[in-house]
N, C-alpha and C positions, 0 to 999 in steps of 0.2 A: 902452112898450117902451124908450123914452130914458131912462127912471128905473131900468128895472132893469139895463141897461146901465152907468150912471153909478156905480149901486151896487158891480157888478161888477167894476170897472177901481180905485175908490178904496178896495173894501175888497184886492183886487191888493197896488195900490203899497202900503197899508196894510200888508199883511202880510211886503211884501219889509223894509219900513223895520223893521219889529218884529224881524224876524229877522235884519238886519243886526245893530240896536242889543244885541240879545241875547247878539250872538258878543264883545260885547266885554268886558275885564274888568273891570267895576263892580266896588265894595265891596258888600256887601250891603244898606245903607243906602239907597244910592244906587240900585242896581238895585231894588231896592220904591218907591221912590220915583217912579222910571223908569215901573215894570207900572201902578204907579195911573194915569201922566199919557196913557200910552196906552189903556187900559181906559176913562175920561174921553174921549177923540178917539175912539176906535172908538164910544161910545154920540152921540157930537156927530156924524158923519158920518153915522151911520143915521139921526138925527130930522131932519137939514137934507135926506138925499137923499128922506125919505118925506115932506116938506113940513111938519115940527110943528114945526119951527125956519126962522126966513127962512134963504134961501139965501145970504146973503150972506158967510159965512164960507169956503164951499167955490167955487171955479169951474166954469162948466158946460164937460162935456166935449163936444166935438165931432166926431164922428168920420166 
């Protein structure tokens, strides 16, 4: 239940910071550059929160 919770909250912030960084005005070089490096952290936070990467990248949340 703490793992799908943890999943929950970080794909959250995840998504707020995505949509923030989106409202901005990039060049278009730059914004595809931008979607690869979060598309890369969206797949690194689902393999560390479902344990196939060490956890040492993300912090446990605690709530």
């Amino acid at each position: 239940m703490n793992i799908i919770i943890n999943l929950i909250v970080y794909l959250v912030v995840f998504g707020l910071i995505w949509w923030l960084v989106s409202q901005l005005p990039l060049p278009a070089p730059v914004a595809q550059i931008v979607r690869v490096l979060f598309i890369l952290l969206l797949i690194l936070i689902v393999l560390t929160v479902t344990g196939i990467l060490p956890g040492g990248y993300l912090p446990p949340i605690r709530l």
